[in-house]
C-alpha positions in Angstrom: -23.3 -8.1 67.7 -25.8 -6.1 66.1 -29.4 -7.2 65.7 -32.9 -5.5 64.2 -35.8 -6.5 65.3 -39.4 -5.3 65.2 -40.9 -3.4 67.9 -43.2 -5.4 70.3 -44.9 -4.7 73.8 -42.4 -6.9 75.2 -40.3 -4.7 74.3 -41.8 -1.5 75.7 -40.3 -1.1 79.5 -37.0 -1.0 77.7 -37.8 0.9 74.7 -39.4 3.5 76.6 -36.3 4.2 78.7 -34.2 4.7 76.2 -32.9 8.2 76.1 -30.5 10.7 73.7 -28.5 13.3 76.0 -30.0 16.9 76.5 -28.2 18.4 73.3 -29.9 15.6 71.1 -33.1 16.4 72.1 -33.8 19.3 69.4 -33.5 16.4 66.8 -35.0 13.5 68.7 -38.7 13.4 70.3 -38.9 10.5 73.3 -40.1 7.0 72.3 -43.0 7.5 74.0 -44.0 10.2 71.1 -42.9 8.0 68.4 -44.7 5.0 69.6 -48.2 7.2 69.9 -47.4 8.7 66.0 -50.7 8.0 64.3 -49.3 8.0 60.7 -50.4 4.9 58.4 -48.2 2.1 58.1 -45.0 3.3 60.0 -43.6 0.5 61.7 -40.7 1.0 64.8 -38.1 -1.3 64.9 -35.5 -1.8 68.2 -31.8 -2.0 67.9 -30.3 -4.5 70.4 -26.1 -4.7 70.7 -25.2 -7.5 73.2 -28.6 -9.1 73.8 -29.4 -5.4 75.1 -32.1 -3.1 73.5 -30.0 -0.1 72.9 -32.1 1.5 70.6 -35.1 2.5 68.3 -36.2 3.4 64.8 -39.4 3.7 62.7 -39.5 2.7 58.7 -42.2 4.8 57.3 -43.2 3.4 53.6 -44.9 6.7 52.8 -41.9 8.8 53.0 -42.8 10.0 49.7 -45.4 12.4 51.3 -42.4 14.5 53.1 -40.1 13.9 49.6 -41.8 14.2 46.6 -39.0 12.7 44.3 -38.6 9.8 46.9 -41.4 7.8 45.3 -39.3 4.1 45.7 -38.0 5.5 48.9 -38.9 3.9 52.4 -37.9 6.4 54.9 -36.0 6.1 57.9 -37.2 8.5 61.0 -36.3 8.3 64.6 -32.8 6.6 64.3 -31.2 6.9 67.8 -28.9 5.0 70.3 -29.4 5.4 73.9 -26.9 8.1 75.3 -25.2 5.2 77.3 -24.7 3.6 74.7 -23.5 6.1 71.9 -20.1 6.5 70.6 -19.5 2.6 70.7 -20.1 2.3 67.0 -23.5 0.9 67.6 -25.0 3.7 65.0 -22.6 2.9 62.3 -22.8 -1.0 62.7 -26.8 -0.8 62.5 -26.9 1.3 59.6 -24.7 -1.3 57.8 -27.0 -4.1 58.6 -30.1 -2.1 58.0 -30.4 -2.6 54.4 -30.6 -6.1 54.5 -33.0 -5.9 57.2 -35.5 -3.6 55.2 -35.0 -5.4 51.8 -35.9 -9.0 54.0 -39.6 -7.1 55.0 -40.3 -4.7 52.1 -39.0 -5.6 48.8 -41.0 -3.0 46.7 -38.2 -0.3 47.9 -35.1 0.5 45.9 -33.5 3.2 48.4 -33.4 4.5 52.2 -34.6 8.2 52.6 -33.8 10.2 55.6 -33.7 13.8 56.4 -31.3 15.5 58.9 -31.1 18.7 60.3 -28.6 21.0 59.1 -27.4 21.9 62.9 -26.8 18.1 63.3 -23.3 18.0 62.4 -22.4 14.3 64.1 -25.5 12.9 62.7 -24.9 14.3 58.9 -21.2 12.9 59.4 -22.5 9.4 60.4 -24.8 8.9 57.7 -22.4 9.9 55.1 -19.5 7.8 56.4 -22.7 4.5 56.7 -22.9 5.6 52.2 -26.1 8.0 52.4 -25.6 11.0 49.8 -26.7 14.1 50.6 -29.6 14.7 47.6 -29.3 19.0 47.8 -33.0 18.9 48.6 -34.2 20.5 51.8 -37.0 19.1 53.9 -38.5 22.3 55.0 -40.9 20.6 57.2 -38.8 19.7 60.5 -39.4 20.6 64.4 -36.1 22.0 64.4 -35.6 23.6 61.6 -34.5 22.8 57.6 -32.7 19.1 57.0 -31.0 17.5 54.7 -32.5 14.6 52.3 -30.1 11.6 52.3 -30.5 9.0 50.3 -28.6 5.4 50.3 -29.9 3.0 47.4 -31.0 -0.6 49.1 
């Protein structure tokens, strides 16, 4: 079973070892990075699948600063399952639940924004099959490269 739950330093010795395998890590910066991002308001979030903390996301209510357009958008950054724990369906069964997990702490949204990279084929596939559309828009402003915008109305 699937459960989201908000980040808390209990939390951190497990969070913090939670890692993506080497391919992933063009698209992915370590916990430890996203725990220390200084932007206003993001909050990170911990997936746990059978009452283990398999892994991590952040929910950034500003998202509207990367995506112009997305101005009743919260955005979803950071989505990753631990490489031990990936290709279990864990991904898909999170992003299923995660709407009714944002609506129950911010209720001023009306859709989940996310961008992807355009060289992260399993990633684009996921989020399609979990009912994100790809909008056409590029994000231009990525580590990696150019991503997709997704959207998935809440």
């Amino acid at each position: 079973m699937i459960k989201l739950k908000p980040y808390t330093q209990q939390l951190h010795q497990d969070v913090v070892a939670l890692k993506v395998s080497d391919h992933q890590n063009a698209f992915v910066i370590p916990v430890d990075e996203m725990l220390a991002l200084r932007e206003v308001d993001l909050s990170h979030h911990v997936i746990e699948y059978q009452d283990r903390n398999v892994g991590f996301f952040i929910l950034d209510p500003h998202f509207k600063k990367r995506i112009p357009d997305a101005t009743s958008w919260i955005g979803l950054r950071g989505f990753f399952i631990d490489q031990h724990h990936q290709g279990q369906g864990i991904a898909r069964e999170a992003l299923k639940v995660l709407p009714s997990y944002i609506k129950s702490h911010y209720t001023e949204f009306d859709s989940l924004g996310l961008t992807v990279n355009l060289r992260n084929l399993k990633a684009k596939q996921l989020y399609l099959k979990a009912g994100f559309t790809d909008t056409e828009q590029q994000y231009l402003g990525g580590p990696s490269g150019p991503q997709h915008v997704f959207k998935l109305p809440l």
